[in-house]
C-alpha positions as CSV (number, residue, x, y, z in Angstrom):
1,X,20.8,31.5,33.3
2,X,23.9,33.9,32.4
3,X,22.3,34.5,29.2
4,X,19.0,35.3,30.8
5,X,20.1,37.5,32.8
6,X,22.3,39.0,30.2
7,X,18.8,39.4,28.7
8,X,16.9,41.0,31.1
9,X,19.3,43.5,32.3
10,X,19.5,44.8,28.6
11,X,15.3,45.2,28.3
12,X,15.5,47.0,31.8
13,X,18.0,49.5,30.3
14,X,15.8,50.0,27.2
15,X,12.6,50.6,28.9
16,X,14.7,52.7,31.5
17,X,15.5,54.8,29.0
18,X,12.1,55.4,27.6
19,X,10.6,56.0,31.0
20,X,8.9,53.4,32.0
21,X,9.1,52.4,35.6
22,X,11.3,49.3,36.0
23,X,8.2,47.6,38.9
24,X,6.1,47.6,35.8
25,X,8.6,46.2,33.4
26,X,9.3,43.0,35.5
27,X,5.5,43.0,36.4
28,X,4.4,42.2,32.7
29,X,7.7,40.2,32.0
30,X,6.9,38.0,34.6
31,X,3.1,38.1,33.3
32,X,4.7,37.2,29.7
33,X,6.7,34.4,31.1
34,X,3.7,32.5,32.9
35,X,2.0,32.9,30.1
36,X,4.5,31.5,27.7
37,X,5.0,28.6,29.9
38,X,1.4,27.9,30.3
39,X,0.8,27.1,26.7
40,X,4.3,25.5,26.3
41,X,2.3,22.8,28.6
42,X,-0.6,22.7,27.1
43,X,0.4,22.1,23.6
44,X,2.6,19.7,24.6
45,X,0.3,17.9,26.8
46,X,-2.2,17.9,23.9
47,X,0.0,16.8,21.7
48,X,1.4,13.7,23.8
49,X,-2.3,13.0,24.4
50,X,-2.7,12.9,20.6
51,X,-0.6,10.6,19.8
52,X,-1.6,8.6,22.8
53,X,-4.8,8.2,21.3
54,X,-3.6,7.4,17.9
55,X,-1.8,4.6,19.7
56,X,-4.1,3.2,21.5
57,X,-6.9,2.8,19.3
58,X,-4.8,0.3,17.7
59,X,-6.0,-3.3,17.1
60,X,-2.9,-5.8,18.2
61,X,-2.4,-9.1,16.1
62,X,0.0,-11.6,16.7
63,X,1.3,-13.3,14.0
64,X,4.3,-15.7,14.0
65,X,6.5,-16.5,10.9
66,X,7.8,-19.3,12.3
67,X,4.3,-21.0,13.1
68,X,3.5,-21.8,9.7
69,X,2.1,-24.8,7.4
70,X,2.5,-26.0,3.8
71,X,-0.9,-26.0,3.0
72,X,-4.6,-25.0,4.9
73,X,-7.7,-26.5,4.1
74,X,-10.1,-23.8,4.3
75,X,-13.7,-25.8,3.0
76,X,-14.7,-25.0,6.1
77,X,-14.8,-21.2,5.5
78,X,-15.6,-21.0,1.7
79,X,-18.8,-21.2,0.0
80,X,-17.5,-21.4,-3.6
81,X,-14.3,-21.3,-5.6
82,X,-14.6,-20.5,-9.4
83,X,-11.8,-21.5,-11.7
84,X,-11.6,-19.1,-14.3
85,X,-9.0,-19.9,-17.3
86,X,-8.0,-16.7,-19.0
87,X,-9.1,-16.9,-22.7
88,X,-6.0,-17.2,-25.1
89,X,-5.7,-15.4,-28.8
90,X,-3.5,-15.9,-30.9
91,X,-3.2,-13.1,-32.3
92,X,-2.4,-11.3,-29.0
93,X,0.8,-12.2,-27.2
94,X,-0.1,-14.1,-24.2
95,X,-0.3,-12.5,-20.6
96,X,3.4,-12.7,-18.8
97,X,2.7,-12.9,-15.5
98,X,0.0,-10.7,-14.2
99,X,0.8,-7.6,-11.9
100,X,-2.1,-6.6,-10.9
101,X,-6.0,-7.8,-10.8
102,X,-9.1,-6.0,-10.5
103,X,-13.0,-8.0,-10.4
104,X,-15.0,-4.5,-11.6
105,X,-18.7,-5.7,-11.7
106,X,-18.8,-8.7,-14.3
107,X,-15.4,-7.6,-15.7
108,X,-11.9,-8.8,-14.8
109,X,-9.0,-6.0,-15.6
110,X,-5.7,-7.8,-15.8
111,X,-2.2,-6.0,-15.8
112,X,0.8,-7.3,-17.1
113,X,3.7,-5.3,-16.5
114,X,6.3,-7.3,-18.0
115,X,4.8,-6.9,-21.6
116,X,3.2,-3.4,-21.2
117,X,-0.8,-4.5,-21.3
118,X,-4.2,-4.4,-19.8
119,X,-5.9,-7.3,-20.4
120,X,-10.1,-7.0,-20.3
121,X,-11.8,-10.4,-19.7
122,X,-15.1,-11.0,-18.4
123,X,-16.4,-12.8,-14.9
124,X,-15.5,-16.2,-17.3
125,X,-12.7,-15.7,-18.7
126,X,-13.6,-14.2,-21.8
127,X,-11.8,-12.2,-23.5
128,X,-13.2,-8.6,-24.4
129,X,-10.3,-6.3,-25.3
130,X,-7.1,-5.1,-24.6
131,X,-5.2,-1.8,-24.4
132,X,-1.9,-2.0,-25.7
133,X,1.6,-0.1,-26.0
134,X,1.5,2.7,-28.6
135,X,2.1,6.0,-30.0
136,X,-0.9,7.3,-30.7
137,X,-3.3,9.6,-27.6
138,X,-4.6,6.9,-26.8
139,X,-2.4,4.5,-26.1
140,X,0.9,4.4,-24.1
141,X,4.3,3.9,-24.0
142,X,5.6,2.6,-20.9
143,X,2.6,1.8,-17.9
144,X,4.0,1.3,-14.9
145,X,0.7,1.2,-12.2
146,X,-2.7,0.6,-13.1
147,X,-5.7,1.5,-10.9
148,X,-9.3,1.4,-10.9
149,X,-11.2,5.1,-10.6
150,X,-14.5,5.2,-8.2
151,X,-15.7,6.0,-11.4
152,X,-15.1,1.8,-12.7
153,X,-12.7,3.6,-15.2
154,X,-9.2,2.3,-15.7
155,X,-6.4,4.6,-14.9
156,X,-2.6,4.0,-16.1
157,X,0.1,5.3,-15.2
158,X,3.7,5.9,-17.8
159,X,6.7,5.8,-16.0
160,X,8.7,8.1,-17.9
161,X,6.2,10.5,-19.7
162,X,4.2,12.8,-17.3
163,X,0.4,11.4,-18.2
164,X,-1.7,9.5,-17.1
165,X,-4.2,7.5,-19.4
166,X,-8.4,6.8,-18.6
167,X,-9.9,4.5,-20.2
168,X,-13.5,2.4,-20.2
169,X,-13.8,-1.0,-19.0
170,X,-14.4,-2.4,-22.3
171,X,-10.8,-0.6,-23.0
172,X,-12.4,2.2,-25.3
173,X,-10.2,5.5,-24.6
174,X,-11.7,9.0,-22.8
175,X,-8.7,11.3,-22.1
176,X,-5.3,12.0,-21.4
177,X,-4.4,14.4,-18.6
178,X,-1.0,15.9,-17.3
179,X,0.9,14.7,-14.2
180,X,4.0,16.9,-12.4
181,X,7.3,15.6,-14.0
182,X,8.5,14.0,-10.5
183,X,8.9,10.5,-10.7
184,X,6.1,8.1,-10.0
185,X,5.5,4.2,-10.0
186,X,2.2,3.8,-8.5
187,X,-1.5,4.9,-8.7
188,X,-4.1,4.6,-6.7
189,X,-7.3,6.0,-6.3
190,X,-8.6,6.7,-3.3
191,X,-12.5,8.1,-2.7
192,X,-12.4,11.2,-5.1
193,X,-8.8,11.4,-5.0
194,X,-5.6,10.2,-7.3
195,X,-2.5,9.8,-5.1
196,X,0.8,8.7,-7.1
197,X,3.6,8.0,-5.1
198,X,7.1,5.9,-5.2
199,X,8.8,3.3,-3.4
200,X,11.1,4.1,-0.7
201,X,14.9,5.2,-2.3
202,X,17.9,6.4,0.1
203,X,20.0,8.7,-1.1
204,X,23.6,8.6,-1.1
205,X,23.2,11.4,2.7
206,X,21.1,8.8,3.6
207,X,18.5,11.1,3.1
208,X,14.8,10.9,1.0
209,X,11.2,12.8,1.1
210,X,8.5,10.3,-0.9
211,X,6.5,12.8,-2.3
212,X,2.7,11.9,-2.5
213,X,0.9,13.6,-5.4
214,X,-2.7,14.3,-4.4
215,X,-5.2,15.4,-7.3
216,X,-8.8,15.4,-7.7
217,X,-10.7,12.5,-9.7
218,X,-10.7,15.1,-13.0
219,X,-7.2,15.2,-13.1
220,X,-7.9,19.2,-13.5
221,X,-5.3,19.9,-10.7
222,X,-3.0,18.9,-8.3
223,X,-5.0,19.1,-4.7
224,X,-1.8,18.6,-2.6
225,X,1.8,17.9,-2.8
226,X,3.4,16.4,0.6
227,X,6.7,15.2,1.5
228,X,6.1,12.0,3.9
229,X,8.5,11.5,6.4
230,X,12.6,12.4,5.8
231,X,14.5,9.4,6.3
232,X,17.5,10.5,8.3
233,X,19.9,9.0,10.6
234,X,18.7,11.1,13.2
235,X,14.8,9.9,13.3
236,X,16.5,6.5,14.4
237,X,13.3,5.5,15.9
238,X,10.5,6.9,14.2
239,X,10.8,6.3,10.7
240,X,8.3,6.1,7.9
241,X,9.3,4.1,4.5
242,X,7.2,3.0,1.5
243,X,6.6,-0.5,0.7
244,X,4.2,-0.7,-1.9
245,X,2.9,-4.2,-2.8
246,X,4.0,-5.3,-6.4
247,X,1.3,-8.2,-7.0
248,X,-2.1,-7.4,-6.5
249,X,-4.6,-4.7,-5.8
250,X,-5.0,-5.0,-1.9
251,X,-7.6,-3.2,-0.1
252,X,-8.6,-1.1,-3.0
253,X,-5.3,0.5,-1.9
254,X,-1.5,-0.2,-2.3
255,X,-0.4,3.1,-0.5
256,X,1.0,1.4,2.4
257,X,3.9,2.7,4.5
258,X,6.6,0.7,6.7
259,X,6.8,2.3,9.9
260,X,9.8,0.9,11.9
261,X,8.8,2.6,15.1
262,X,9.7,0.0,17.8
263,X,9.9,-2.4,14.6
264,X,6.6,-2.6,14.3
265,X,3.9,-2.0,10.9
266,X,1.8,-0.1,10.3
267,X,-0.5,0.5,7.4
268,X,-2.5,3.0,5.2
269,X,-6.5,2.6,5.0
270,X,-8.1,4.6,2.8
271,X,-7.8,7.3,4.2
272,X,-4.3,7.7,3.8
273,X,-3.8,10.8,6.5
274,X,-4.5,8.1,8.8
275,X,-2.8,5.4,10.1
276,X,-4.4,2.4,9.8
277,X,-6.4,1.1,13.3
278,X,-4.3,-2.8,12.7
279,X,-0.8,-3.2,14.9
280,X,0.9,-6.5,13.0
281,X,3.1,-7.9,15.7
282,X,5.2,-11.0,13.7
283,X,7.3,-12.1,16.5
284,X,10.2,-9.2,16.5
285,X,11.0,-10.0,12.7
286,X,10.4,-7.0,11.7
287,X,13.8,-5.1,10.3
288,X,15.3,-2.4,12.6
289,X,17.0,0.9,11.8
290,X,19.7,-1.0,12.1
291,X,19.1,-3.6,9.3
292,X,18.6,-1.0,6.7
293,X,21.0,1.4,7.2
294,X,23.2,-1.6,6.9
295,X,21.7,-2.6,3.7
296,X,23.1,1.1,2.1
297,X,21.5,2.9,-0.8
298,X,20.8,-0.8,-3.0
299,X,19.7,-2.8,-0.4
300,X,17.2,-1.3,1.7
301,X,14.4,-2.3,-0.7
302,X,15.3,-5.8,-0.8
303,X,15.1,-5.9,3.0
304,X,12.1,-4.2,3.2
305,X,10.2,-6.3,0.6
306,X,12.0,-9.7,2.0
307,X,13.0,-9.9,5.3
308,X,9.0,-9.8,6.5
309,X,6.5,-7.9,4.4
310,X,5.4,-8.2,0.7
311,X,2.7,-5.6,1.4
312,X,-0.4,-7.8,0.6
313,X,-3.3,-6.4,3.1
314,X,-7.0,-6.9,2.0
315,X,-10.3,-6.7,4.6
316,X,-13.7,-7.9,3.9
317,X,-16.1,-7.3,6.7
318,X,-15.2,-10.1,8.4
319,X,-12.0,-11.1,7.6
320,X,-8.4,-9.6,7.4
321,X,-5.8,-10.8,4.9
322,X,-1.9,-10.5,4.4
323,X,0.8,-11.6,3.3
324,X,4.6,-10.9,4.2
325,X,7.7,-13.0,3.1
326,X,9.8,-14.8,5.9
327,X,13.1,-15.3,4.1
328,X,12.4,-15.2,0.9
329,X,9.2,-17.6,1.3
330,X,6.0,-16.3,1.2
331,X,3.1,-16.5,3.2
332,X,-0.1,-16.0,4.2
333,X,-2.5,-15.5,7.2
334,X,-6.0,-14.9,7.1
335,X,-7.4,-13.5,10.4
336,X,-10.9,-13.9,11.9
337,X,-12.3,-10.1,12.5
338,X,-14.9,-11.6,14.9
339,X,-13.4,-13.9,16.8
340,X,-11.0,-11.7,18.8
341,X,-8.8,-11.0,15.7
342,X,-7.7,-15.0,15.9
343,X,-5.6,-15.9,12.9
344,X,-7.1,-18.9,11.1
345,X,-4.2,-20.2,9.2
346,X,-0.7,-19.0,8.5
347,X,0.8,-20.7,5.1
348,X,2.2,-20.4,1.5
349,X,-0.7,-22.4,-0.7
350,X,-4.3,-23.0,0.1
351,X,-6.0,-26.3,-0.4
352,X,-9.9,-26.3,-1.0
353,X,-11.2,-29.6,-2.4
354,X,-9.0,-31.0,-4.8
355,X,-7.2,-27.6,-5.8
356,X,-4.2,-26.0,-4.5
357,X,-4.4,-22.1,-4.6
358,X,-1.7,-19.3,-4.1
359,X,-1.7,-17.5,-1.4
360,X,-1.6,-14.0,-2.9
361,X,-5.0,-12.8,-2.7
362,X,-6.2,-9.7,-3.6
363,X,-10.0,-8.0,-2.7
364,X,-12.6,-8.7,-5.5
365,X,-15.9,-7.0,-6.1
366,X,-17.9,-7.4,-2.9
367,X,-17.6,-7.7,0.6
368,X,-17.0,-11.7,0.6
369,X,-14.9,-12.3,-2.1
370,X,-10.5,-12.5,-2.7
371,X,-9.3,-13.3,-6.1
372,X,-6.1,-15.3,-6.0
373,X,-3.8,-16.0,-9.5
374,X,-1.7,-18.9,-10.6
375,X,0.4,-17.6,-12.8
376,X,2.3,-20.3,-14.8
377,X,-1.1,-22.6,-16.2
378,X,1.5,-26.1,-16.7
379,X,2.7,-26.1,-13.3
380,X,-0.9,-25.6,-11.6
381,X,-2.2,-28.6,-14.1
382,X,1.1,-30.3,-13.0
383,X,0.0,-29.9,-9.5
384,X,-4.0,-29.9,-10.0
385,X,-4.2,-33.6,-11.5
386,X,-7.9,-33.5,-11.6
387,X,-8.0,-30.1,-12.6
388,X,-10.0,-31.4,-15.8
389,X,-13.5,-29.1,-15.3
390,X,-13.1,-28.0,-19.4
391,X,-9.8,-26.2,-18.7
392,X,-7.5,-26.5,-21.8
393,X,-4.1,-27.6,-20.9
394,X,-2.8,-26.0,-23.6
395,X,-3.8,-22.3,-22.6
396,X,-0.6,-20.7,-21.3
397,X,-2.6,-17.7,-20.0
398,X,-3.0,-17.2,-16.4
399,X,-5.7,-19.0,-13.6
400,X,-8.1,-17.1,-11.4
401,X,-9.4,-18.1,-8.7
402,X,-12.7,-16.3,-7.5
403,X,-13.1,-16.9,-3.9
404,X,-17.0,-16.5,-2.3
405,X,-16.0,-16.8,1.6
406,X,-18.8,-17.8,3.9
């Protein structure tokens, strides 16, 4: 109040001393201040109302770890699973373990980190091509995302060199075009946008800005470059980190983000300005503040991806799917859109006749379908004794399950 005062005295000497009557001068300072106060309350007000909205738009699903099973029938809700054995060659190394899977039409685009490939199959298993490591324009060094354009092209993404690669779904090659040097790990596109963005790293302040690249589908230009979020010991509460799911294509879209506001999640859709409308509630399992600035600069990832959430979300129109890890164990829970948002089962493995199925499941081609993977081919004949249906045991290559729900 000293201070204002302080203030006020030194304007009335000013305007004093260039004539102006002193009635006048605390006439329109007191206009000014009324003024000033009025919209101080009305952009705040609209600003709490805001983010009132936001919040209560939100859908609410309760989900609890704990309430889980070892296995769910789910005959009940499928019309069809298709069994689809990779197709082995040997003269191309066999897939690792697949990172990502995309059902494009009657084509099947496989990913396999681990050795650096993009496998082409068709709807059966068939192989059609494959776009390998390289030197030359049209191939790559060292892919570390791959993503499917709205175009039904195939965009990859090198670590360490700024490009990005397009190529056809039979693997033919179009073009190479130029990224910003700033590190990136994942691709996505999203409508007639390419994000990249990377996973969530703390500096040594305790201090990060993920950095989400925005350009148009041509690859022409950079549309938007946005820090997300600061992660600072002073946003104790209100904290946004990046958990980006390291499996499967999920919703078309693995730009997710961890918000820990009240430990709770929240996730992208795609539109990724936009939170997403779903409020996961798993029992207060969710990791506080607390937990991760614990965990220091090398553990906060390893919380984030096992204490609860993997970062597997899919939706169909009817149903919701994802899967988070309680403790190291993985699970699942697919949710009923339709009747009141009621979880239908909550487990690690699906059974569905005779056949045991992983629970990772990604989003295929239409509305109605997930594609789920068993990786390692001897253990699911191991554990699929009647798996006979003209599978050859001896293929090492992946399983794909293609999932028609009801």
């Amino acid at each position: 109040m000293k201070l204002l005062n302080h203030r006020f005295s030194t304007y009335l000497k000013y305007f004093t001393y260039k004539n102006i009557s002193p009635k006048k001068i605390k006439k329109h300072l007191l206009h000014l201040f009324l003024v000033s106060c009025c919209l101080n309350i009305v952009s705040c007000s609209s600003f709490q109302k805001e983010t009132k909205v936001e919040r209560d738009n939100l859908i609410t699903i309760d989900i609890d770890p704990e309430n889980s099973t070892e296995l769910s029938k789910i005959d009940s809700i499928v019309e069809s699973v298709k069994i689809v054995q990779l197709q082995f060659i040997e003269s191309i190394a066999e897939i690792n373990k697949v990172e990502k899977i995309f059902q494009v039409k009657d084509t099947l685009v496989v990913f396999d980190k681990v050795m650096g490939n993009v496998f082409i199959y068709d709807n059966n298993g068939r192989y059609i091509n494959h776009i390998k490591r390289g030197g030359k324009q049209s191939e790559f060094l060292d892919p570390s995302d791959v993503s499917i354009s709205n175009k039904n092209t195939i965009l990859v993404l090198e670590l360490r060199r700024p490009f990005i690669k397009e190529y056809n779904l039979d693997g033919s090659y179009i073009k190479t075009f130029d990224r910003p040097h700033s590190y990136a790990e994942h691709i996505e596109n999203i409508n007639d946008f390419i994000f990249l963005h990377s996973p969530f790293q703390p500096s040594k302040a305790n201090k990060s800005h993920i950095n989400i690249i925005k350009y148009s589908t041509e690859g022409k230009n950079i549309v938007e470059i946005k820090p997300v979020f600061p992660f600072t010991k002073e946003l104790t509460k209100n904290v946004v980190l990046m958990n980006i799911n390291r499996n499967f294509d999920v919703l078309n879209d693995t730009l997710q983000y961890l918000q820990s506001l009240k430990d709770t999640l929240y996730s992208i859709t795609s539109k990724p300005e936009v939170f997403a409308k779903y409020y996961f509630n798993y029992g207060g399992k969710n990791p506080s503040m607390n937990d991760l600035e614990k965990a220091g600069n090398q553990g906060a990832n390893d919380i984030i991806n096992n204490f609860v959430f993997t970062g597997s979300f899919s939706e169909t129109d009817k149903y919701l799917f994802i899967s988070y890890s309680n403790y190291g164990s993985v699970l699942g829970t697919l949710i009923d859109k339709s009747d009141s948002f009621k979880p239908i089962f909550n487990t690690s493995y699906l059974q569905y006749q005779d056949f045991y199925i992983p629970i990772l499941l990604s989003k295929g081609y239409d509305e109605s379908t997930f594609i789920s993977v068993y990786n390692n081919s001897k253990g699911f004949f191991q554990q699929n004794s009647k798996a006979d249906q003209g599978l050859d045991k001896q293929n090492k290559n992946p399983i794909i399950f293609i999932i028609s729900l009801k």
